[in-house]
C-alpha positions as CSV (number, residue, x, y, z in Angstrom):
1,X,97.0,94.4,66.8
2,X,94.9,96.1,69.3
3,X,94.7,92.9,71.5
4,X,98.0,92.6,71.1
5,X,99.1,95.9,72.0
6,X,96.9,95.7,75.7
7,X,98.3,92.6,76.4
8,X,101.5,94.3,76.1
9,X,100.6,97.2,78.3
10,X,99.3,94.7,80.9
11,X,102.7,93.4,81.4
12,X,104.5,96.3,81.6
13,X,102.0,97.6,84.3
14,X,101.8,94.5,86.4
15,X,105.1,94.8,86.4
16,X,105.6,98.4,87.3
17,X,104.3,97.1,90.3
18,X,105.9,93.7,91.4
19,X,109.2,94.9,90.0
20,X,109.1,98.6,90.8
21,X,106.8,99.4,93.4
22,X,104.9,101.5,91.8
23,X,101.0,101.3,92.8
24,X,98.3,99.8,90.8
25,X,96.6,103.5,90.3
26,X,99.7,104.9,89.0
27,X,100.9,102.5,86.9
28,X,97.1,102.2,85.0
29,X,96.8,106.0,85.0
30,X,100.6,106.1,83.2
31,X,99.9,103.3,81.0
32,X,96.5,103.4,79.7
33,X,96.7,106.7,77.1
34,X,99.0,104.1,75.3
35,X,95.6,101.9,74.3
36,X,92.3,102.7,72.6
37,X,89.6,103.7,74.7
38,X,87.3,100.7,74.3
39,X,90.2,98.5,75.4
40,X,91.3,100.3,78.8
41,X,88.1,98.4,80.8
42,X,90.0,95.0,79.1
43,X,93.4,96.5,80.2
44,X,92.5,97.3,84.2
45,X,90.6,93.8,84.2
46,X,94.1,92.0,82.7
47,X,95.8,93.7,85.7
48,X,93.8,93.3,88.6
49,X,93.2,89.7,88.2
50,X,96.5,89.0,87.5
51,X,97.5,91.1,90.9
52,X,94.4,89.2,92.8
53,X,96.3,85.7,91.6
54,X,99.7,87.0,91.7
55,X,100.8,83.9,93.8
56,X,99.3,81.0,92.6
57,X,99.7,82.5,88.9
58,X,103.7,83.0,89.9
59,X,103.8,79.3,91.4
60,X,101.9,78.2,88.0
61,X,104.7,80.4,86.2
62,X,107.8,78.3,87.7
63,X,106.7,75.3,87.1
64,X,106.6,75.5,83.4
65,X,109.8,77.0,83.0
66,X,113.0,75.1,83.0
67,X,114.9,78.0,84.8
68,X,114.0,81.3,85.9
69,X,113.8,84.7,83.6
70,X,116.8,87.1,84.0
71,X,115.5,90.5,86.1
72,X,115.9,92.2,82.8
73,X,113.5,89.6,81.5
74,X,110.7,90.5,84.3
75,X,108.4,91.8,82.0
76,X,108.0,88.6,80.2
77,X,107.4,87.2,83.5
78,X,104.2,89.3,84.2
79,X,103.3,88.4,80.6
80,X,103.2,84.4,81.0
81,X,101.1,85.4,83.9
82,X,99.1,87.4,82.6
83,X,98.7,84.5,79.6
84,X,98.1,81.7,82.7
85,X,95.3,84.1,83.9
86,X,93.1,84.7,80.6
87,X,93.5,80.8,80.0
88,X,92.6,79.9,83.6
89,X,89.9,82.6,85.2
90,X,88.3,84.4,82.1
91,X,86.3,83.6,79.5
92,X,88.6,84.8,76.8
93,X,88.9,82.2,74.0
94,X,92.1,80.5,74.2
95,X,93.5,80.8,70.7
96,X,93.1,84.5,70.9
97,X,95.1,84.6,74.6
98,X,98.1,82.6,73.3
99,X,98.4,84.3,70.0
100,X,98.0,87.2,71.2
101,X,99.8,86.8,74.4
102,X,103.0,85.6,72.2
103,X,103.0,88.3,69.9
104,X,102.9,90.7,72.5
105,X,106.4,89.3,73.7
106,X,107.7,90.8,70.2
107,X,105.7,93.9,70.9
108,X,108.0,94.0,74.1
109,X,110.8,94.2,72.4
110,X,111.8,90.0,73.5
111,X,111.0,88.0,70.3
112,X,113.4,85.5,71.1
113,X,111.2,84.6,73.8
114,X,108.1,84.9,72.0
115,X,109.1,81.0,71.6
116,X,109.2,80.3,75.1
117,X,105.7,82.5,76.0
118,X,103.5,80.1,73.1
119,X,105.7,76.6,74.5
120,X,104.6,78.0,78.6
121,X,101.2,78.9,77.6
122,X,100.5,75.3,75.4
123,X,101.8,73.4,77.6
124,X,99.6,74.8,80.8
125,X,96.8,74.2,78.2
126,X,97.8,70.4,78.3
127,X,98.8,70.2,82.1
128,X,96.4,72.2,83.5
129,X,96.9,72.7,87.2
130,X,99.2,69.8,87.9
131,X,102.0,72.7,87.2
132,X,101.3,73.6,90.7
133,X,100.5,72.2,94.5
134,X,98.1,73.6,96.6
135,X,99.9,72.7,99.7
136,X,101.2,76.6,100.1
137,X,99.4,79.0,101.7
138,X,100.6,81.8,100.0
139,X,99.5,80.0,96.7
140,X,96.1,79.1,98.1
141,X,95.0,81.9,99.5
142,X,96.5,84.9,96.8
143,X,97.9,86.4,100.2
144,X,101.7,87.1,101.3
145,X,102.8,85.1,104.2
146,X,103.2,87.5,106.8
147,X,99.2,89.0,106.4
148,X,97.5,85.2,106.4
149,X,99.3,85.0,109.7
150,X,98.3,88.2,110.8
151,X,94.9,87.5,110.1
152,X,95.3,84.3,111.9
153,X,96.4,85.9,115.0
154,X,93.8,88.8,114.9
155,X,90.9,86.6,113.9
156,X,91.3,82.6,113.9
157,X,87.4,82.5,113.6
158,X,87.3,84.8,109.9
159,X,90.6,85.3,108.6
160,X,89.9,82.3,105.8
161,X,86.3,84.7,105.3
162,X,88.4,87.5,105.3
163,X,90.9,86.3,102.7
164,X,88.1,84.9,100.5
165,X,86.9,88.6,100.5
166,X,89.6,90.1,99.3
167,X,90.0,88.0,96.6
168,X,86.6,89.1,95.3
169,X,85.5,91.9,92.6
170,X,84.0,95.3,95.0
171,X,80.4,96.2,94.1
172,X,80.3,99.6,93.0
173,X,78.5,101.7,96.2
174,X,76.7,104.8,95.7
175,X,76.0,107.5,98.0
176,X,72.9,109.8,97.5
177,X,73.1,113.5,98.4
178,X,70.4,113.5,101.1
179,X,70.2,117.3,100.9
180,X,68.8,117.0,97.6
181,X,66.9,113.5,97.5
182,X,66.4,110.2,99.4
183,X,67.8,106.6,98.5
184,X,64.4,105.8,96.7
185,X,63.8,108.4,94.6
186,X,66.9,108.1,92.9
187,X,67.0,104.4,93.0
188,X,63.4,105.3,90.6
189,X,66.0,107.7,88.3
190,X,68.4,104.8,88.2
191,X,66.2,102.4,87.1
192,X,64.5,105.1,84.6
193,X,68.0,104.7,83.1
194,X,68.3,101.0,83.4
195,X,70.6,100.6,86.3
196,X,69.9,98.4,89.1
197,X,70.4,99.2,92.6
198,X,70.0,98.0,96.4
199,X,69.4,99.7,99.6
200,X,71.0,98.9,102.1
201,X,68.6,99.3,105.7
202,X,71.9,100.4,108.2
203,X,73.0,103.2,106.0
204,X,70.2,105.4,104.9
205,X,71.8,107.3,101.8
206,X,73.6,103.7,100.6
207,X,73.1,102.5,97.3
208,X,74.7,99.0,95.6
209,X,74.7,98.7,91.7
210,X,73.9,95.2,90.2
211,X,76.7,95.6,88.1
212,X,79.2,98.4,87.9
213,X,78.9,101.1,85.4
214,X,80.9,104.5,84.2
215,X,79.8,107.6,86.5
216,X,78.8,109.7,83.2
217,X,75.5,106.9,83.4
218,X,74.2,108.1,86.9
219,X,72.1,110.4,86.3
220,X,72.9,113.6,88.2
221,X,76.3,112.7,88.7
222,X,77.6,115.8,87.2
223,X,75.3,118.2,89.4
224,X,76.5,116.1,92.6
225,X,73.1,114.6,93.1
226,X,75.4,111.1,93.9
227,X,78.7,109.9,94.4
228,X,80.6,106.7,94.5
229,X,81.8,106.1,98.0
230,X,81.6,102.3,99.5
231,X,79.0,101.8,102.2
232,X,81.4,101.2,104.5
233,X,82.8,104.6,104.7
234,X,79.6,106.0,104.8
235,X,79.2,105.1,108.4
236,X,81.9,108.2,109.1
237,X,79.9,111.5,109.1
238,X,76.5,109.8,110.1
239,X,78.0,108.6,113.3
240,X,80.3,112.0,114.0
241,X,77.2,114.3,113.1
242,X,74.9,112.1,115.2
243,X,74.7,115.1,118.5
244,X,77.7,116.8,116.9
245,X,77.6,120.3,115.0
246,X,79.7,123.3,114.8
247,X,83.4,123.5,114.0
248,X,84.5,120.2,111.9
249,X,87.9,118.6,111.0
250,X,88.2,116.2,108.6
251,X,91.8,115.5,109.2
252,X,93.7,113.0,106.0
253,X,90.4,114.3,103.8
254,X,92.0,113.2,100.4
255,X,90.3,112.5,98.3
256,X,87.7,114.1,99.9
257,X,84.5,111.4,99.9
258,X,83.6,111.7,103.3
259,X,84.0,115.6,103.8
260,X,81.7,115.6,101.2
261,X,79.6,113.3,102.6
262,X,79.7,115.9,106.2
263,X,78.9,118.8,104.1
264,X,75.7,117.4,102.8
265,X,74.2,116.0,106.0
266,X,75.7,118.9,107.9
267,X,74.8,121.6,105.7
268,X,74.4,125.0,107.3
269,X,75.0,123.9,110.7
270,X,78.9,122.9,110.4
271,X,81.9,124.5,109.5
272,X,84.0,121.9,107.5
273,X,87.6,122.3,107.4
274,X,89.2,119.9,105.5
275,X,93.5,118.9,106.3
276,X,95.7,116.5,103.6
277,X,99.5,116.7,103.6
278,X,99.8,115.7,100.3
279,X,99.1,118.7,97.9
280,X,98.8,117.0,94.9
281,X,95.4,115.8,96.4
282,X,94.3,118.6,97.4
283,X,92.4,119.5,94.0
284,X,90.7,116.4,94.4
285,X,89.0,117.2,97.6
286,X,87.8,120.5,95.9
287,X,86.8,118.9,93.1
288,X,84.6,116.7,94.9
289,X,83.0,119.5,97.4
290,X,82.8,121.9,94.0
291,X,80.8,118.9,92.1
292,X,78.4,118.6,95.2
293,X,78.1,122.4,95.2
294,X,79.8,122.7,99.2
295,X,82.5,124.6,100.6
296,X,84.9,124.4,103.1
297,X,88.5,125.6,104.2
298,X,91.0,123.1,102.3
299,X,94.7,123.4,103.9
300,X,97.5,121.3,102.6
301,X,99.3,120.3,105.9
302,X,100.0,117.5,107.6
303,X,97.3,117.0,110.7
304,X,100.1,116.4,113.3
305,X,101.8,119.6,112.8
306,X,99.1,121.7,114.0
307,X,101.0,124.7,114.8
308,X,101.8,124.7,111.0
309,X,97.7,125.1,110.0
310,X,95.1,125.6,113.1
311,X,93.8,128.8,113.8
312,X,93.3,127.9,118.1
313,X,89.8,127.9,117.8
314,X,88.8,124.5,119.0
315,X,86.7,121.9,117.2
316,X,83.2,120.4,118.2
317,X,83.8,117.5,116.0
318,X,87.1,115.6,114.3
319,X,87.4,112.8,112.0
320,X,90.4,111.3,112.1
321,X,90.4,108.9,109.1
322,X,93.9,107.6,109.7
323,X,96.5,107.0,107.2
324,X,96.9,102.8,107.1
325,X,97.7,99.5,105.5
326,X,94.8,99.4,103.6
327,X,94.0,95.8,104.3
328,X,90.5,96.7,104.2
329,X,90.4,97.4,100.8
330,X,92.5,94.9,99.1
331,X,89.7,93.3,96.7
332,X,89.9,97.7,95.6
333,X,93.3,97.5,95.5
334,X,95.1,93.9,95.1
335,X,98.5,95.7,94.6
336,X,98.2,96.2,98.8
337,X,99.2,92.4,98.9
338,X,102.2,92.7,96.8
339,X,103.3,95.9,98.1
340,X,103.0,96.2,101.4
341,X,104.8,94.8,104.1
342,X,105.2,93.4,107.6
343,X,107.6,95.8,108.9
344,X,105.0,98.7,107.6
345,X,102.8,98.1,110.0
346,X,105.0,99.5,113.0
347,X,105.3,102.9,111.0
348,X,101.9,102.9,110.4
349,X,100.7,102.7,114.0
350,X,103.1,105.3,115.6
351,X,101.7,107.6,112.7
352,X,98.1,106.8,113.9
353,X,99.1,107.2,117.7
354,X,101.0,110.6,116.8
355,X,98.2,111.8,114.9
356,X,95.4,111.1,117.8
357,X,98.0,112.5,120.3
358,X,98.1,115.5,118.3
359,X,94.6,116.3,117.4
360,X,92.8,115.5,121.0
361,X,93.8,119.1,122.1
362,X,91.9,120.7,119.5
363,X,88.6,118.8,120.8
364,X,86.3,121.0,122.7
365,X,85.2,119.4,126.3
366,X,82.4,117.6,125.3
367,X,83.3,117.1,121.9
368,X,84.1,113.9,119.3
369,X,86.4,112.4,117.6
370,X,86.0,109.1,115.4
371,X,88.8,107.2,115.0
372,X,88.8,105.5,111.8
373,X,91.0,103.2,109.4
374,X,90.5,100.9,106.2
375,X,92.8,98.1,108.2
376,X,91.3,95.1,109.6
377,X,94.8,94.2,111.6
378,X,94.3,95.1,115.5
379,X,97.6,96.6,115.8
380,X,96.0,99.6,113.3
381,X,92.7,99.7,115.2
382,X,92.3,98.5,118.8
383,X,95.6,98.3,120.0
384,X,96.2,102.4,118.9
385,X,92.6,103.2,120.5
386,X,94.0,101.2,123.4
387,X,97.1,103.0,124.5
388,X,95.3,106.1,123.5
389,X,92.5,105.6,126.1
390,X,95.0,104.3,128.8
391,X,97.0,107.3,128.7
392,X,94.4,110.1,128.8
393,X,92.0,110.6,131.6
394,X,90.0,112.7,129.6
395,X,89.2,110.5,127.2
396,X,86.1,108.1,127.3
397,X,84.9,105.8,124.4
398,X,81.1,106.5,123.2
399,X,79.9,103.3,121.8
400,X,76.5,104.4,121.1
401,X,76.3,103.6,117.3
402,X,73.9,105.7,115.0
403,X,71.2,103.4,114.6
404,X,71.0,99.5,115.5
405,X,71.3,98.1,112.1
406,X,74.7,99.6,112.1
407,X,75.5,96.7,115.1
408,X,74.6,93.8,112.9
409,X,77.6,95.2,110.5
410,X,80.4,95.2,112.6
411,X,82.4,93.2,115.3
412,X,82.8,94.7,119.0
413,X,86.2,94.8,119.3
414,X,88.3,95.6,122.7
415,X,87.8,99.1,122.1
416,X,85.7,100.2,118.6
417,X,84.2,98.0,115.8
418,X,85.1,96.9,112.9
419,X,83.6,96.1,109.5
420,X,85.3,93.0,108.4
421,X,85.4,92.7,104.1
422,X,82.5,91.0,102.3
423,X,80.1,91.9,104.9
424,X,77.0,93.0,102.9
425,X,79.3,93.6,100.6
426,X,81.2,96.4,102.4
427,X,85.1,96.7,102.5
428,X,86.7,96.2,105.9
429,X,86.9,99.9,108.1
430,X,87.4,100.0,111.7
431,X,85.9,102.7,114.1
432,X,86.2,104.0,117.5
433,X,84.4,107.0,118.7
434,X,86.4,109.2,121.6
435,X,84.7,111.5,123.4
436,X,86.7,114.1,125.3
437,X,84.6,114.5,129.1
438,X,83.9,117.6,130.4
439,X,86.1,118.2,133.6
């Protein structure tokens, strides 16, 4: 029953979000009180891969039925996928994914189409992948049309890397609290607790996990000795701090990773404070700094109304890690590819030019700010750092990165550098350091 019951939940989440929007996080977070403990890792797996193969499992999905499910029927829709996807990419025995598949349509409340689940699911068992042609894009790649050509456009010599990428499971990163320890003495306490890890050279507090594993197993965790943050982001307050201390925004902090990450290389010699305009993050972000034993000055506001939170006193230092499409973190989040959409990325980038517009002024002469995004489209990154630096004479890109291993990373871009996804296993991030010259 318990197999049953998860399969059940699966559908109903997946289809939370194809039907209704509603992200991947939010749906698992609603949903998965509703199963037993030891079957919510089964549950998140069931729903990210069926999310990561949400096009070619939806293309597998017409072609065994005669006609198409009624809207009110969508649920059963994410269930035959979510059937086509143990049968086809895990190593769940077949006979328990199509009986337990098929009763979960009664479980759903459709038992007349319990029928039509078991005759679907036996027949792709027979057919196998002639149900489908690989001719599509869309169905080859697990990408919506509008981002492969994106891709295309912004990099015709990786976006086929860059798609593979995505399509792949994250490592799990961890950062090490260099105010309390280095990279190899805890890698020793991890492996005193049978977890294997990695360095990596470019990023001196970086730490990759063999295989992922709960945070309640790192040892220290509790006591903020380490956190889980991908490499990637971890290039942020190393390349801020590098010449920079004092006065320190972290504007869009939620959830908090990298101001935590600041506090601990900054330590007594920076003044965080930390600016999210969604409030309902905002305990996250003093969670995080409480866990790591830090402090700083948290203000629910949003960064480009800065008559609403700052104080006048200008700021040596500002990260600006913009709000974005996420594109960089797709194999994270495979819901990004399903929910968002061309005609986001327009919003998105008049945001990100309001924001640096707004938050230059509180730069002192002399002072930084890194630019910074998840996205790996150039109309997020380069083309925002662009106008920016064509329409402000005081403003001067500093492309010295913090140490040359960082360089063999990322791609020089017109303006910045990005991290593209995959890369030493990293998710994609783009950054730009401006530096505001003293007149």
């Amino acid at each position: 029953m318990s197999g049953t019951r998860v399969r059940a939940v699966a559908a109903e989440t997946v289809d939370a979000v194809i039907s209704k929007g509603q992200s991947l996080d939010a749906a698992i977070a609603t949903n998965e009180t509703r199963v037993a403990p030891n079957d919510r890792a089964l549950l998140r797996m069931l729903c990210f891969g069926v999310l990561r193969h949400h096009w070619e499992l939806q293309a597998r999905v017409a072609g065994l039925l005669d006609r198409p499910l009624k809207r009110k029927d969508s649920v059963i829709n994410a269930l035959l996928a979510l059937g086509l996807f143990q049968l086809n990419d895990t190593r769940i025995p077949d006979h328990a994914a199509v009986s337990q598949t098929v009763e979960a349509a009664r479980l759903l409340r459709r038992p007349k189409l319990a029928g039509l689940v078991n005759a679907c699911l036996r027949r792709f068992q027979r057919e196998g992948s002639a149900t489908i042609s690989p001719q599509d894009e869309e169905v080859r790649w697990n990408h919506p049309r509008w981002l492969i050509d994106t891709l295309k456009n912004d990099w015709p010599d990786d976006w086929e890397a860059i798609l593979a990428a995505n399509n792949e499971r994250a490592p799990m990163w961890l950062r090490v609290n260099s105010s309390r320890s280095d990279t190899a003495g805890y890698r020793q306490r991890l492996s005193e607790a049978g977890i294997s890890a990695e360095p990596l050279a470019a990023l001196p507090d970086a730490l990759c996990l063999s295989e992922p594993c709960p945070v309640d197993e790192l040892p220290g965790f509790a006591e903020g000795d380490v956190s889980v943050q991908d490499a990637a982001a971890q290039i942020a307050a190393r390349w801020l701090l590098a010449g920079t201390r004092g006065r320190i925004l972290d504007a869009c902090a939620a959830p908090g990773g990298k101001s935590g990450h600041l506090l601990e290389l900054g330590g007594d010699e920076i003044s965080l404070t930390a600016v999210d305009r969604d409030a309902s993050r905002i305990d996250g972000i003093r969670e995080n700094l409480d866990r790591i034993g830090r402090g700083a000055t948290i203000i629910a506001a949003d960064a480009s109304n800065t008559r609403d939170w700052w104080d006048g006193v200008p700021f040596d230092g500002i990260l600006l890690d913009a709000p974005c499409s996420a594109t960089g973190v797709i194999r994270r989040h495979p819901d990004i590819k399903v929910l968002r959409r061309a005609s986001d990325i327009r919003g998105l980038s008049e945001q990100q030019s309001a924001l640096l517009k707004a938050l230059w002024p509180l730069l002192v002469a002399g002072g930084r700010l890194l630019y910074a995004t998840c996205s790996t489209l150039a109309a997020e990154n380069e083309a925002v750092v662009g106008r920016f630096l064509s329409g402000h004479d005081d403003a001067a890109e500093d492309d010295v990165l913090p140490n040359n291993n960082i360089r063999d990373l990322m791609r020089r871009r017109a303006c910045g550098y990005q991290v593209l996804p995959g890369t030493a296993g990293l998710d994609g991030f783009y950054y730009a350091c401006l530096e505001r010259k003293v007149s």
